[in-house]
C-alpha positions in Angstrom: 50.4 5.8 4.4 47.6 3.0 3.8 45.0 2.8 6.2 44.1 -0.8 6.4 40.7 -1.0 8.2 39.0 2.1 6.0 34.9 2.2 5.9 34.9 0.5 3.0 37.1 -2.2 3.7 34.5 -2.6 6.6 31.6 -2.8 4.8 32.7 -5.4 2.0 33.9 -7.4 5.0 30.6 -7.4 6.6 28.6 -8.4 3.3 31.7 -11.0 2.8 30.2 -12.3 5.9 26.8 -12.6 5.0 27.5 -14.3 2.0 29.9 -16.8 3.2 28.0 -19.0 5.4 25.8 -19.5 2.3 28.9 -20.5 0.2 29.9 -23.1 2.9 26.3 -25.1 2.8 26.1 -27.7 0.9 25.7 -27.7 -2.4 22.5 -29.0 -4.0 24.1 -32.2 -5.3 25.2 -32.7 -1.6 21.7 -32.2 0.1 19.5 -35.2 0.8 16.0 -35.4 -0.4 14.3 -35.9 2.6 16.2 -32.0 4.1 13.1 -29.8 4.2 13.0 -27.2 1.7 13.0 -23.3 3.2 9.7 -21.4 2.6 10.0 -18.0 1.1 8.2 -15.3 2.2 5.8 -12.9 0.3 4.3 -8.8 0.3 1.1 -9.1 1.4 -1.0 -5.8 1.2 -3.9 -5.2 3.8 -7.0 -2.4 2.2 -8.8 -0.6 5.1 -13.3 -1.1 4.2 -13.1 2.5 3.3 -11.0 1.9 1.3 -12.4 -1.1 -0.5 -15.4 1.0 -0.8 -13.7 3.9 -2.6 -12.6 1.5 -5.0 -15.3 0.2 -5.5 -17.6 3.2 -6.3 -14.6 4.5 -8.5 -15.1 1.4 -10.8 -18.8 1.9 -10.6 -18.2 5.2 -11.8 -15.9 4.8 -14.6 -18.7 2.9 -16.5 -21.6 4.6 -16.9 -25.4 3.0 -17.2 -27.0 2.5 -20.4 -30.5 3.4 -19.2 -29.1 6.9 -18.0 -27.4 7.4 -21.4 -30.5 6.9 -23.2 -32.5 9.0 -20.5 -29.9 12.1 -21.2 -30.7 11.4 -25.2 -34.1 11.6 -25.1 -34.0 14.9 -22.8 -31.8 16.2 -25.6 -33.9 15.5 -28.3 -36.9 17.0 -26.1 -35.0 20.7 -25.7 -34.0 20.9 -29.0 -37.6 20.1 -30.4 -39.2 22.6 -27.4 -41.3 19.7 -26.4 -39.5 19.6 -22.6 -41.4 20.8 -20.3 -40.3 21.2 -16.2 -42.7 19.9 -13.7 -43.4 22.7 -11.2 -44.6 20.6 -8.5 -41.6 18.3 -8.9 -38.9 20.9 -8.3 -40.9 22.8 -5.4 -41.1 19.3 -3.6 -37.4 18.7 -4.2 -36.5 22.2 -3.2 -38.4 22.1 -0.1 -37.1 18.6 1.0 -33.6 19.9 0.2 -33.9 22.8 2.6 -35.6 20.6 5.5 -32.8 18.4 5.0 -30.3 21.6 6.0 -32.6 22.8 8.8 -32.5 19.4 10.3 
């Protein structure tokens, strides 16, 4: 027994279909120039400011100042020679402002 109108006889049909009006245009040899030409259409990809901004502080991330580089050197060479010294006032300040910042 042979089942004549199957799924997949369907389906080809239908892409058979799609196809076919394109095979009956003209072909290009039988256009005429002044026939407008059919735009094609293109992705286009909207970013949200947030996250433009991620981006952006990702790449300002990945490279990494010079003047902090050399600041991190010299600190180095300071603790390894004992010469560093911490600034009492500095941290207390910092400390302070850090936990009026929490209080609100």
């Amino acid at each position: 027994m042979k089942i004549s109108n199957s799924p997949q006889n369907y389906i080809n049909q239908t892409y058979a279909n799609q196809i076919s009006p394109a095979a009956n245009s003209p072909s290009k040899l039988e256009k005429s120039v002044d026939e407008p030409t059919i735009a094609t259409s293109s992705d286009s990809l909207n970013i949200s400011p947030t996250t433009r901004d991620l981006q952006k502080i990702s790449a300002s991330m990945d490279t990494e100042p010079t003047d902090r580089t050399q600041l991190v050197e010299d600190l180095k060479q300071q603790v390894q020679a004992g010469q560093y010294t911490v600034n009492a006032e500095q941290v207390a300040e910092k400390m302070v402002g850090s936990l009026m910042d929490e209080l609100g």
